[in-house]
C-alpha positions in Angstrom: 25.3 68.0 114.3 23.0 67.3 111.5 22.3 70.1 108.9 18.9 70.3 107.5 18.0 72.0 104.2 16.4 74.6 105.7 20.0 75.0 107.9 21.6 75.0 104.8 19.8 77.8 102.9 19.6 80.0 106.1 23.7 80.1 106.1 23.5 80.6 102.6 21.3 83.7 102.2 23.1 85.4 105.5 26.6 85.0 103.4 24.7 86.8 100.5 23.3 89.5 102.8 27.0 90.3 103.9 28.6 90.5 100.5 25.9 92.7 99.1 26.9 94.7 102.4 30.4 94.7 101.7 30.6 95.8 98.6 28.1 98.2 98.6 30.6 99.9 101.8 33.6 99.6 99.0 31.8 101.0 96.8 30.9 103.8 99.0 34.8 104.4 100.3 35.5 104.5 96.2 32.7 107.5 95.4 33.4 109.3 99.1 37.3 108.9 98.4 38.9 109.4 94.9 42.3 108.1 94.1 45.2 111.3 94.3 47.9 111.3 91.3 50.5 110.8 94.4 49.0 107.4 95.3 49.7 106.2 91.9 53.1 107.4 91.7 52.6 109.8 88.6 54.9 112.1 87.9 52.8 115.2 86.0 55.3 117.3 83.7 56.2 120.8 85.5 54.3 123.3 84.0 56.1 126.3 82.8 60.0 126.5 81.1 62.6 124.3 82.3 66.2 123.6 82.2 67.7 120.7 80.4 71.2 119.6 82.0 73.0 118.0 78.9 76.5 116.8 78.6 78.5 115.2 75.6 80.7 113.3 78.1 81.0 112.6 82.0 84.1 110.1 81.7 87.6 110.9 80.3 90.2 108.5 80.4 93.3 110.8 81.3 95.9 108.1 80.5 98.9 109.0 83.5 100.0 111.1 85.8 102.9 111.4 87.8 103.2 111.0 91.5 102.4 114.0 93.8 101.9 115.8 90.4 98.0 117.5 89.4 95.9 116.4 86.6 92.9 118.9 85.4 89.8 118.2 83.1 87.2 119.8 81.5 83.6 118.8 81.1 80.9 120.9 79.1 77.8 121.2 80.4 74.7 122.8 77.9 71.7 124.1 78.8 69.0 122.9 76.0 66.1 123.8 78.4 64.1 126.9 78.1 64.6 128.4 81.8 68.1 129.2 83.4 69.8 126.0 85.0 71.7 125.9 88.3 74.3 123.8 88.9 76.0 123.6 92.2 79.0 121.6 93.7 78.1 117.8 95.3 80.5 115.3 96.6 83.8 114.5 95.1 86.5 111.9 95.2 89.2 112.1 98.2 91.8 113.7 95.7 89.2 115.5 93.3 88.4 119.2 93.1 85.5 121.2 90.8 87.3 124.9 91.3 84.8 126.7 89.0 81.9 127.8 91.5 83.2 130.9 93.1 82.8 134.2 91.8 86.1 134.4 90.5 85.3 131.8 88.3 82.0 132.9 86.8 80.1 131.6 90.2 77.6 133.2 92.2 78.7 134.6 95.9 76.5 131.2 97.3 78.3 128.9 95.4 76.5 128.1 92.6 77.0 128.5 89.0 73.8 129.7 86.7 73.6 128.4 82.8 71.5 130.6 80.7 68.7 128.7 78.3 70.6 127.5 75.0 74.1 128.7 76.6 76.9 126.4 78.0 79.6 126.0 80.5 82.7 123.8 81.4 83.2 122.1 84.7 87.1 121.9 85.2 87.8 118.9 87.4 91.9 118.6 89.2 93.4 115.6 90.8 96.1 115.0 92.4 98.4 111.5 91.7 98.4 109.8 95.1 101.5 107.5 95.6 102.4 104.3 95.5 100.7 104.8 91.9 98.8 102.4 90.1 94.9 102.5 88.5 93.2 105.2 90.1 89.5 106.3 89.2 88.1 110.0 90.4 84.8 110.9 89.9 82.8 114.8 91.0 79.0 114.9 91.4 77.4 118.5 90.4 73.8 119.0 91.4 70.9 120.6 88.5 67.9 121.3 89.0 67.0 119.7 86.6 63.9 117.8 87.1 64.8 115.1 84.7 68.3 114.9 85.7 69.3 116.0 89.2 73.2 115.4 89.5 75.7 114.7 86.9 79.0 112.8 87.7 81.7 112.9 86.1 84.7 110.0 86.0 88.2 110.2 85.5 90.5 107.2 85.1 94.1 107.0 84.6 97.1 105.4 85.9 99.6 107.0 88.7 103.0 106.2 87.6 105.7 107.9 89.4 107.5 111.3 88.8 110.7 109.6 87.9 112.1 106.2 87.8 115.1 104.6 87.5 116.5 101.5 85.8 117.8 99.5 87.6 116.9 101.4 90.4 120.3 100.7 91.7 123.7 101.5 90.9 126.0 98.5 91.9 129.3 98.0 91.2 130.1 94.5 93.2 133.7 94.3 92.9 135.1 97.6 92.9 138.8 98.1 92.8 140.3 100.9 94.6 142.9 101.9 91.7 139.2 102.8 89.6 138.4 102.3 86.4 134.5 100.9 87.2 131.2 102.3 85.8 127.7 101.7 86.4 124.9 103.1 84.4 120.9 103.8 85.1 118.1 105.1 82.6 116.2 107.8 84.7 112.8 108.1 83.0 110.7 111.1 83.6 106.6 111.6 83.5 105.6 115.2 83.5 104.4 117.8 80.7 108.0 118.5 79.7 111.4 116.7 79.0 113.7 117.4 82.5 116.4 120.2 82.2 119.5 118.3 84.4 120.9 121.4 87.0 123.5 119.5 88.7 124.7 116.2 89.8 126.2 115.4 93.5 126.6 112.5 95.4 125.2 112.4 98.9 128.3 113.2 101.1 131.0 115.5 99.9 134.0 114.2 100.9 133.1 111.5 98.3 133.0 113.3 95.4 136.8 112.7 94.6 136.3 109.7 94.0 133.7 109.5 91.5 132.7 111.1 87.9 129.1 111.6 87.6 127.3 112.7 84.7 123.9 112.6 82.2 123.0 112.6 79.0 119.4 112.4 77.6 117.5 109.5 76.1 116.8 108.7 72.9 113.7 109.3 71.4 113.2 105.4 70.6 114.7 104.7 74.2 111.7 106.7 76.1 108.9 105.5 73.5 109.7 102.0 75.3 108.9 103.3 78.8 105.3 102.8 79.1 104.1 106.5 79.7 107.1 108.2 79.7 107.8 111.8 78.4 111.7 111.5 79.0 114.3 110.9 80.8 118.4 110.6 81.2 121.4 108.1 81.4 123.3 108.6 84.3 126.8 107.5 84.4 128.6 107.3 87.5 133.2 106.0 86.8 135.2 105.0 89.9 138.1 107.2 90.3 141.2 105.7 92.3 141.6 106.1 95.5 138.4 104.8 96.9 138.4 104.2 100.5 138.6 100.1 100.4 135.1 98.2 102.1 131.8 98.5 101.7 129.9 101.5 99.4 126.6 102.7 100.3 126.1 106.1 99.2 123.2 107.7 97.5 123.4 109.8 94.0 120.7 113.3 93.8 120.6 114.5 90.3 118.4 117.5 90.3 116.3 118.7 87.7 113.0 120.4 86.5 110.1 119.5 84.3 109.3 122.4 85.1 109.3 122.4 89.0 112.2 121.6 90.1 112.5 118.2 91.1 115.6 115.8 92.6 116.2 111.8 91.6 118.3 109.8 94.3 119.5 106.9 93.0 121.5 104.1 95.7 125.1 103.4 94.7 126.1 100.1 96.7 129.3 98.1 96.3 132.5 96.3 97.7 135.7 98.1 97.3 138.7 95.7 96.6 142.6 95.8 96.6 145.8 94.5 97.8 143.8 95.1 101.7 142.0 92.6 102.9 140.1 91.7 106.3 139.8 88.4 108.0 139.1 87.0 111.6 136.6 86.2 114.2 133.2 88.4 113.3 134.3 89.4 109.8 131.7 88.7 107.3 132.8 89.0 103.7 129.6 88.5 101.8 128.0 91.9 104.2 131.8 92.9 103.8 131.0 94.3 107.7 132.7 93.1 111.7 129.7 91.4 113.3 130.2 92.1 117.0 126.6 91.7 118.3 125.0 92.9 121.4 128.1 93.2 124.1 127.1 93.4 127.8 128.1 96.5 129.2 129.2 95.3 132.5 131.0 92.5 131.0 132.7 94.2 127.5 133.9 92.3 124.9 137.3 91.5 123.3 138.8 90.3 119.9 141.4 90.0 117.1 140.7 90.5 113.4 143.6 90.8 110.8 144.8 93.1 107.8 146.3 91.3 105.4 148.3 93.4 102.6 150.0 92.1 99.6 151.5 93.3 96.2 154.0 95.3 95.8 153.2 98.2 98.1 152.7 95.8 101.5 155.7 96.9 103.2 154.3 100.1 103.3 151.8 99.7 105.2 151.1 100.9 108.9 147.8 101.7 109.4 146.7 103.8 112.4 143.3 104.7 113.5 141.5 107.8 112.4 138.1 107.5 113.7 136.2 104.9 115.8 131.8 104.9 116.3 130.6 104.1 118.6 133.4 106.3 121.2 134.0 103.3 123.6 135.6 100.9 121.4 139.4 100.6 121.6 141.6 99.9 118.7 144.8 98.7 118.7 146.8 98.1 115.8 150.0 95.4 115.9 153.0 95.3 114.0 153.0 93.3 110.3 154.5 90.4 110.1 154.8 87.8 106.8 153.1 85.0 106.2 155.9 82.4 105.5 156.8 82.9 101.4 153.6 84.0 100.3 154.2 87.2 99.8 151.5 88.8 102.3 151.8 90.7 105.4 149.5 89.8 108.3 149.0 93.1 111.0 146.9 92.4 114.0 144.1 94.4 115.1 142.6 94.1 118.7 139.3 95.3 119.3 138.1 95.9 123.0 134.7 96.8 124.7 135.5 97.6 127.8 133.7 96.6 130.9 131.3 99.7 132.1 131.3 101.1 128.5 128.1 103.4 127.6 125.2 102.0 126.1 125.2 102.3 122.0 122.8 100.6 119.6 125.0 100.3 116.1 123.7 96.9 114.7 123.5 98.0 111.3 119.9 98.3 111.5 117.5 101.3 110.4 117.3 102.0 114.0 121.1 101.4 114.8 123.2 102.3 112.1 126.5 100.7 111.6 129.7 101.8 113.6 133.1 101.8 111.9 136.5 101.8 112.4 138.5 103.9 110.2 142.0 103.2 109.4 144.8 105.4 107.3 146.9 102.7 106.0 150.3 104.5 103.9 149.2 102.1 100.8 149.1 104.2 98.2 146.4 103.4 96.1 144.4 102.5 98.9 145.0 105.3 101.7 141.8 104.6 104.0 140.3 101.5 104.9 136.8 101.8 106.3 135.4 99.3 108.5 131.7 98.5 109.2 130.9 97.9 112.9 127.7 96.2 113.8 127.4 96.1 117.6 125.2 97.1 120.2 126.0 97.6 123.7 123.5 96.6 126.3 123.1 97.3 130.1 
């Protein structure tokens, strides 16, 4: 449509009217409603005294600790405020403890722990080393009231390392001889607050011990300075003694000791026992130096042949018989020697039966089925007993 001038100024003096309105109505909300200090966020000092929380550190860098073992702290905490300060426990860490808010410990009965105006106190903060080891960062949170400074945390970083170690952290002698003579050597490395007192060396299972001389003697002090974060530590020695059952070593050396609790090392001892007795046959595996039967049907059984073969000057002498047998249901038959042309060597057959119906048995040299064996007493003598690994496992 077509605006006029007077159109014009008649819009133009309404739009007037209602600003004027508008802004007298603000200005009537502004006298009728004053700002607050709230709606402007301003914090007005607390009249009166008040505490000051202050605190020369809140991280300590503990360097390491040993596995399962407890590390402790103490933080200061001063009071440079001019009315008594409160603190009281807050969250901690999974493995971190503040133990100094009971009454015992110069706590109140509710908990909390008062700091008199220009006075101090220490927060002791404990840890524990979780395994596997590694970084590890704890931190406690105490709770002031404090206007200015409501909590205080406090950090502590380190590194778990374990209680001992050993290098290597096997003992292996590969190629063990049965007339002795072998050693093999580890560096046990300690970490707690003192060097370890050595009480006693054993092996595992007695009836071993014959056969072996075990025995420690402590570290240098330039050898334990090159263990990153060790305190101390041992060389254990372990010498083969003749007479060593022939076949395959696993056994396990426990040194005990304290630093100061008492504390026990178990270091693996694995080898092959060698001599003038040898195995060879269907199933025999030399490198696992164990008979690898598999899983046998139980309605079915199973039957086989390995051979001992003896040489050296001793090989007429021996007729082994059979001592032991695991699992029960495997029968062991031992043949008469005979010579292998002009070699020199004696060949004695050894049948091995599962029979049909036999009771099921899991020994498949596994961590759920440990190995069988077949034990043999063989009238060598430098090697009396010859110990054979058995996997099998006998199924339905």
């Amino acid at each position: 449509m077509a605006w006029d001038g007077l159109s014009v100024w008649r819009v133009v003096a309404v739009a007037a009217a209602y600003g004027v309105a508008v802004g007298a109505a603000g200005g009537f909300l502004t006298h009728a409603t004053p700002w607050r200090v709230g709606d402007l966020v301003v914090n007005a000092a607390p009249a009166g005294p008040v505490p000051r929380a202050e605190t020369p550190e809140t991280h300590h860098a503990f360097g390491t600790i040993g596995t399962g073992g407890t590390g402790e702290y103490e933080f200061v905490v001063e009071n440079s405020g001019s009315a008594p300060l409160t603190l009281r426990r807050g969250v901690t860490s999974c493995t971190c403890t503040v133990s100094d808010f009971d009454s015992a410990t110069g706590g109140s009965p509710d908990g909390a722990k008062v700091v008199a105006a220009g006075e101090g106190t220490k927060i002791r903060v404990q840890w524990k080393g979780k395994p596997p080891g590694g970084p590890f960062r704890q931190q406690a949170t105490i709770l002031t009231d404090d206007p200015r400074r409501p909590e205080l945390v406090f950090v502590v970083e380190g590194t778990v390392v374990p209680t001992w170690r050993a290098v290597p952290d096997m003992l292996t002698l590969p190629r063990m001889s049965a007339a002795g003579g072998e050693q093999a050597t580890a560096d046990v490395f300690t970490y707690g607050p003192e060097p370890p007192q050595v009480s006693e060396v054993t092996l595992d299972d007695p009836q071993f011990t014959q056969f072996f001389s075990l025995a420690t003697e402590p570290l240098s002090a330039d050898q334990i300075a090159a263990e990153a974060g060790a305190t101390g530590g041992f060389r254990l020695t372990v010498r083969v003694q003749p007479g060593l059952p022939l076949g395959t070593l696993k056994r396990t050396v426990r040194v005990g000791f304290s630093m100061p609790e008492d504390l026990v090392a178990e270091v693996p001892l694995e080898g092959t026992v060698g001599g003038d007795l040898v195995l060879a046959g269907p199933g025999w595996d030399s490198s696992r130096q164990a008979l690898l039967l598999g899983t046998v049907s139980g309605k079915m059984g199973l039957r086989t042949r390995i051979f001992l073969t003896a040489k050296g000057p001793h090989r007429d002498s021996v007729r082994p018989s059979v001592r032991e047998v695991v699992p029960e249901s495997l029968q062991v038959t031992v043949g008469e020697g005979s010579p292998i042309g002009t070699s020199g060597v004696v060949r004695i057959p050894i049948d091995i039966v599962i029979p049909a119906g036999s009771r099921a048995a899991n020994h498949l040299c596994s961590q759920q089925g440990p190995a069988g064996r077949i034990v043999l007493v063989t009238g060598h003598p430098e090697s009396p007993e010859f110990s054979i690994p058995v996997c099998v496992a006998i199924g339905p």
